[in-house]
N, C-alpha and C positions, 0 to 999 in steps of 0.2 A: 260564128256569125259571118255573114256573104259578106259583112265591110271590115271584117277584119278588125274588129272592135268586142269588147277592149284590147288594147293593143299587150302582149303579155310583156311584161318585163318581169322575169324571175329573182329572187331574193333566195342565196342560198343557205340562210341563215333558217329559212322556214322549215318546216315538212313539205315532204315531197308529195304528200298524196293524204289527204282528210278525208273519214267517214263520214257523213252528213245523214242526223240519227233525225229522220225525217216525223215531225209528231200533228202536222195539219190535219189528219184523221180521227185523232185523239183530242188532243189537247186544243186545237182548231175549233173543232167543230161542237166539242162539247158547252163551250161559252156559247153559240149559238142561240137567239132567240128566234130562227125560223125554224120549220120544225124538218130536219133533212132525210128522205126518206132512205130506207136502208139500201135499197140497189142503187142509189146515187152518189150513196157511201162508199157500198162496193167500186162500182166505176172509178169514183175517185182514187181507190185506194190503185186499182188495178191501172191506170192511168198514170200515177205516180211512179208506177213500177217500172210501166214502159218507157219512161221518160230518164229511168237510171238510178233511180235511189236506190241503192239496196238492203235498206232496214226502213220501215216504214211501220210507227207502230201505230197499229190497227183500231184497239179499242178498250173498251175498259170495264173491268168484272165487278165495279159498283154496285150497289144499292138503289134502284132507278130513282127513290125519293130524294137521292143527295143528286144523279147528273141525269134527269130525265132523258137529255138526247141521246143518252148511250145506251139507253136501255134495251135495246135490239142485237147486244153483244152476242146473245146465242144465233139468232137469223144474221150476223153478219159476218159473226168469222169464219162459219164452213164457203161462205161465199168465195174466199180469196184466199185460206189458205195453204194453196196450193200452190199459189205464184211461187216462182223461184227466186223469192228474196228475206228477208230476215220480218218477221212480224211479230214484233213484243207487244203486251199484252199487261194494262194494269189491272196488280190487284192487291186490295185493303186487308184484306186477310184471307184466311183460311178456306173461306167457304168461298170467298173469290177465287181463291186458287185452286179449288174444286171444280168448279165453271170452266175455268180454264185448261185444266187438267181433260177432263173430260171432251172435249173437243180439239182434242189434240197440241194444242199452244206448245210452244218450245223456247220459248222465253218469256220473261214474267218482269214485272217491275214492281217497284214498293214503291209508297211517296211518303218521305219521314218531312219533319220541320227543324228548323237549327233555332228556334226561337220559342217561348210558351206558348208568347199569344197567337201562334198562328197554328200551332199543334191541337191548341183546345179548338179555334173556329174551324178548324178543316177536320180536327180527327176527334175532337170533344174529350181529349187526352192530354197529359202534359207529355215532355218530351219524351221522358222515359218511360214512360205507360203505353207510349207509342212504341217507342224501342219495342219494349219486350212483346206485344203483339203482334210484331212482323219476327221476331226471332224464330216464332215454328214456322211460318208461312215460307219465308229461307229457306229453313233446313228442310224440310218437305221437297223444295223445289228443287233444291241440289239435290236429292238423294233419288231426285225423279227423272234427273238428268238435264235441267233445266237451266239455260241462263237465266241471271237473274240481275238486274241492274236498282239502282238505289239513288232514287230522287231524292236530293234533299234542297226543301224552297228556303226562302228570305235568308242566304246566305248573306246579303250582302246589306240589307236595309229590310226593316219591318214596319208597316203602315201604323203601328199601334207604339211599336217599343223604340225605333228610330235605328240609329247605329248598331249591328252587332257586333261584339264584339268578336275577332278572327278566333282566338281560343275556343270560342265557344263553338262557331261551326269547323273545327278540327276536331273538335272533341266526339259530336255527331256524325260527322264525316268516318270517322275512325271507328269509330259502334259500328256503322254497317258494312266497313271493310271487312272488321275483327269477324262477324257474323259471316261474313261471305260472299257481299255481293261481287262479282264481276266488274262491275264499273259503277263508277260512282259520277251522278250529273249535282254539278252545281248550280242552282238556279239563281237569277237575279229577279225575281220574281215579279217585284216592283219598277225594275228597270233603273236603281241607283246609282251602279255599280261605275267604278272608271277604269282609267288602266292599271294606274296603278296600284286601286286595291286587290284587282285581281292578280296580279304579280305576286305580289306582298299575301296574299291566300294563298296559292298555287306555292310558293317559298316555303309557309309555314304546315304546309300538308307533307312536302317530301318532307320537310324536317321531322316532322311524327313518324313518318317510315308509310306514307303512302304515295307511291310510286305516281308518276305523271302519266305513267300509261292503261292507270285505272279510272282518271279524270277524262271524264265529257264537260262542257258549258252549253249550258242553257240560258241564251241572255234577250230579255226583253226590250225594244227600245222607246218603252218611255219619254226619255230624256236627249234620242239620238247617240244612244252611249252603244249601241249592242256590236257593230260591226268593227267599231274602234276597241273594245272590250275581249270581242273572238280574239283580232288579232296579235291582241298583247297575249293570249293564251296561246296560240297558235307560234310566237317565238319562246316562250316557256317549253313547249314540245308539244303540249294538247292536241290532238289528230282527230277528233270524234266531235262535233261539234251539234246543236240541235237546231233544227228551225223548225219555222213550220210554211210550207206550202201558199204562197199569197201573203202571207202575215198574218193567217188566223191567227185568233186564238187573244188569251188574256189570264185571270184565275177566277173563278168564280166567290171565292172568300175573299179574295182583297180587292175593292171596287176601285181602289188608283192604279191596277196593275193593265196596260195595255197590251196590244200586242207583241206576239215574239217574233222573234229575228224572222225577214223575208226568207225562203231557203233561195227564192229568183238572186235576193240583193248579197246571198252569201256567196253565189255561184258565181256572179259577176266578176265580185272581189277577188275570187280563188281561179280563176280562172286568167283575171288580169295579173296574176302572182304565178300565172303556170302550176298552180299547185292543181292535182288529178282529182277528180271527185266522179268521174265517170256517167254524170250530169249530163244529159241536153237540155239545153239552155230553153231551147226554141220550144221543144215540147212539154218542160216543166212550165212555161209562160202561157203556151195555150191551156195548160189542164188546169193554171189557178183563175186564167181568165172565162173559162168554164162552169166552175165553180163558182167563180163572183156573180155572173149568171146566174145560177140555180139560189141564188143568196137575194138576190136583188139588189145589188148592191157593187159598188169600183171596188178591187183588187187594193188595200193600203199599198200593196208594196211598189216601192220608186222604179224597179223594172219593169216590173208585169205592165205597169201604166206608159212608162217611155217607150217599151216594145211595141206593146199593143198601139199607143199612137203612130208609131212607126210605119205600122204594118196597115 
């Protein structure tokens, strides 16, 4: 920034450099209740790129009757991917992964539940029915040469069941290591989470034997918890962190979940920490205030809105 703001004081206790697993294309815009056309997706998506994020996942090989706005997955992904940056790609199953496969995708994601009640409203499955349904859709994509990463939501609180208990989403957590995924995102879905439960997660996952360097978060801010929440992750080791663009985004099954972390409010942060994310600031802030535009609608997120008054 021209004023030299945030002013960086570094912490050498952090990472030196965080991936920033960029999901306002996906998980953003699929809460949407305008209806967002696909080249404006595209743009967005393409716009994100040029602004420095370099994983940016794109869209999702759903069922158009569960995410209507995503339904343009096939018209949307030969549009972008060819940018030269990381584009993952969800998919529910099999025939998702088919979609994907077929238009060439190179990484793929699952989305399991660490809870029942949320397994059955999101996959109409218990935990383990869910398990085993993503177990071929894995190995299919490993074998395809495929990254594959492994969402798992209401880590941390459930709208329905309240507290989870940590054993249980290690236990979850660890099914989809043992199965293969590449990394694993933990979601705060609802936006409960505080520091120190994430600590105290993050503690009892290496003690299962799964490595800190397979952990992303995913953190809602709800409750103003999400940026305080990274960065207890972020001195744990966590390097991969998710946002989303403006602050889309929210869950479509759980109607108290707001949105997720700003990626403007995460770059601010990391940025004032000297930590690399290879982010422009300036150009990520025009491309959500672009979008809030085509939304009709202010930008939630606390920078997009200070900058753009600024400016």
């Amino acid at each position: 920034m021209s004023t030299g703001l945030p002013m960086t004081v570094a912490d050498p206790a952090l990472p030196a450099r965080v991936r920033i697993h960029e999901v306002g294309a996906r998980d953003g815009l699929q809460n949407e209740k305008t209806a967002v056309p696909t080249e404006v997706k595209a743009e967005f998506v393409r716009r994100l790129a040029a602004a420095g994020l370099s994983t940016i996942e794109a869209t999702s090989f759903v069922h158009p009757t569960w995410v209507p706005q995503l339904a343009d997955a096939e018209e949307l992904f030969p549009r972008v991917r060819d940018l030269p940056v990381r584009l993952p790609v969800l998919v529910p199953n099999e025939r998702g992964l088919d979609r994907a496969l077929a238009l060439g995708a190179r990484e793929v994601a699952v989305f399991a539940s660490a809870t029942e009640s949320f397994a059955k409203a999101n996959l109409n499955r218990t935990v383990d029915e869910a398990l085993a349904m993503f177990a071929p859709t894995v190995t299919r994509a490993i074998e395809a040469g495929l990254r594959v990463r492994g969402y798992l939501s209401m880590c941390f609180g459930d709208p329905w069941e309240g507290a989870v208990p940590i054993e249980q989403v290690v236990r979850v957590t660890k099914a989809l290591a043992d199965m293969g995924c590449d990394e694993l995102s933990l979601g705060d879905t609802i936006g409960v989470a505080t520091p120190g439960h994430v600590q105290a997660l993050l503690t009892a996952l290496n003690e299962a034997g799964v490595p800190t360097s397979r952990i992303a978060v995913h953190f809602h801010d709800t409750y103003g918890q999400a940026l305080a929440n990274t960065l207890a992750a972020l001195r744990h080791g966590v390097t991969t962190v998710d946002a989303s663009a403006g602050g889309l985004g929210g869950c479509p099954y759980a109607k108290s979940a707001t949105g997720n972390l700003a990626t403007e409010d995460l770059v601010w942060m990391l940025d004032g920490l000297g930590i690399e994310t290879g982010v422009d600031l300036a150009k990520l802030t025009a491309t959500s205030a672009w979008m809030a535009e085509h939304l009709g609608r202010p930008s939630p997120s606390r920078t997009v809105r200070a900058l753009s008054h600024k400016e």
